[in-house]
C-alpha positions in Angstrom: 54.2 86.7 105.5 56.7 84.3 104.8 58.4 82.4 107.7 61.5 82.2 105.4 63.9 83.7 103.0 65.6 82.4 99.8 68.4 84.7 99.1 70.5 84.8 95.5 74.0 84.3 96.3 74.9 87.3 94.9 72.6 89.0 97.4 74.6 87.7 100.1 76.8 89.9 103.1 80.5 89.3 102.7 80.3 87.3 106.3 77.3 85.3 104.5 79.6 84.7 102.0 82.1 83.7 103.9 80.4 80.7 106.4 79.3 79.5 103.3 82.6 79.0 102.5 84.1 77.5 105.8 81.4 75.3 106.2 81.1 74.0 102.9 85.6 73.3 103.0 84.8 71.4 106.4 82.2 68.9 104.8 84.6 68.9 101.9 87.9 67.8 104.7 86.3 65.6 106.6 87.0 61.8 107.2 85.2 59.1 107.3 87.4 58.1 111.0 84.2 60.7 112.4 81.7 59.0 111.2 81.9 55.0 111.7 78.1 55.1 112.8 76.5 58.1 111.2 74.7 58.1 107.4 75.6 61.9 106.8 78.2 64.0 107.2 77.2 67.6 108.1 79.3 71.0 108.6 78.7 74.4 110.5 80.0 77.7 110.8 78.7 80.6 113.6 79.3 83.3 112.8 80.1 86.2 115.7 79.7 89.4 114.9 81.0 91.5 117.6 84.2 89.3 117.7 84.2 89.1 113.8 85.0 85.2 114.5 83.8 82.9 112.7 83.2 78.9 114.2 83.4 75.5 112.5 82.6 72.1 113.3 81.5 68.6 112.0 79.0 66.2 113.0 81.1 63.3 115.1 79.0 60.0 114.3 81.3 57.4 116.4 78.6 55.1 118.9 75.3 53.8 118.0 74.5 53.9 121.8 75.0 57.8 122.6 73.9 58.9 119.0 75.7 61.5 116.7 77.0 64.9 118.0 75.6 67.4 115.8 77.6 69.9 114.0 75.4 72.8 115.3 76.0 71.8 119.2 80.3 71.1 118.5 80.2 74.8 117.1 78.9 76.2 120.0 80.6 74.0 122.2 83.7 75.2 120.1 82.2 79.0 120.7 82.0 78.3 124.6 84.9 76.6 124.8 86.7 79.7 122.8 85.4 82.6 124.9 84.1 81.1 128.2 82.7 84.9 128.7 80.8 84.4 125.4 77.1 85.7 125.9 73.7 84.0 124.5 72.5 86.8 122.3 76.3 87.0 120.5 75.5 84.0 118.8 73.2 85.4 116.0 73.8 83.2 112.9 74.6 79.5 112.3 74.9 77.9 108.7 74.3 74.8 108.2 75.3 72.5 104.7 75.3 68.4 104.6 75.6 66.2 101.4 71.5 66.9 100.6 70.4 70.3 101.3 68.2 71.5 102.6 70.0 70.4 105.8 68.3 71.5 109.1 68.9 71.2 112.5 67.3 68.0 114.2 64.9 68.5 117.0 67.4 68.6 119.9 69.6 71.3 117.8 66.6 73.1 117.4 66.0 73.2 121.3 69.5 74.4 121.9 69.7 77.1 119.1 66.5 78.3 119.8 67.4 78.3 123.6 70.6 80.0 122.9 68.6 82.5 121.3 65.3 82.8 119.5 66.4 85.5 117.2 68.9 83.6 115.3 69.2 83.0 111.9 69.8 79.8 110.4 71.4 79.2 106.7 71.3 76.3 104.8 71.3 75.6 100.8 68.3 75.3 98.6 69.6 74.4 95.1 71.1 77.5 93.8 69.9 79.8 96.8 70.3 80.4 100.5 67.7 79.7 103.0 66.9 81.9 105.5 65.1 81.6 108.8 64.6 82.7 112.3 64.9 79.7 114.5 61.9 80.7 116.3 59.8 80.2 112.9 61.2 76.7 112.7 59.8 74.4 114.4 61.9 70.9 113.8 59.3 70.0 110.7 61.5 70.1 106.9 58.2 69.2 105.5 57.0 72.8 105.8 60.1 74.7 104.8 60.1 71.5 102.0 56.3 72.4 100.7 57.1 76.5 100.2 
């Protein structure tokens, strides 16, 4: 069995759709005043379902001593910050899009999402498709997602 699933745009939920689209319009806005010490610029969007709210956020890339804050973690620091009574298992889906796709999460990203919760899907874009996978079947390697 697969740990993954490439899904024809077409194929795609109307919410699918749609962080496709806010993600991709934040990597499209943003500046380079956010990324003075980062190579990439990257863009998310959570979406929550029982809310039907959707979350945004960049990548911040401003200090070589304290690293980049990753576009997955503002989201749902965003989220949090949104609905302090916001629950771990709302968060069920998180895309992901960066300037090369397949863009996925770095290590620590992969830590919190999969802390957050095990069950959640993860987007990203694989030339003309969309990438599909539990964040408990990824395990911080591209290489293997990469070699499918």
């Amino acid at each position: 069995m697969s740990i993954y699933q490439l899904i024809n745009k077409e194929n795609l939920t109307d919410w699918e759709e749609k962080m496709i689209l806010l993600a991709n319009d934040c990597l499209d806005y943003q500046t380079q005043l956010w990324h003075i010490n980062s190579t990439k610029r990257v863009a998310s969007c959570i979406y929550i379902k029982n809310r039907n709210d959707f979350i945004v956020a960049q990548n911040i890339g401003i200090s070589n001593v304290t690293g980049s804050f990753c576009a997955e973690r503002a989201a749902i620091t965003i989220a949090v910050a949104k609905y302090p009574d916001l629950k771990l298992e709302e968060i069920t889906d998180i895309f992901i899009v960066g300037e090369n796709n397949p863009l996925l999460p770095c290590g620590v990203c992969c830590e919190w999402l999969y802390k957050i919760n095990p069950s959640m899907n993860l987007y990203t874009l694989k030339q003309d498709k969309v990438l599909k996978i539990k964040i408990s079947d990824y395990y911080g390697d591209e290489n293997t997602i990469e070699s499918r």
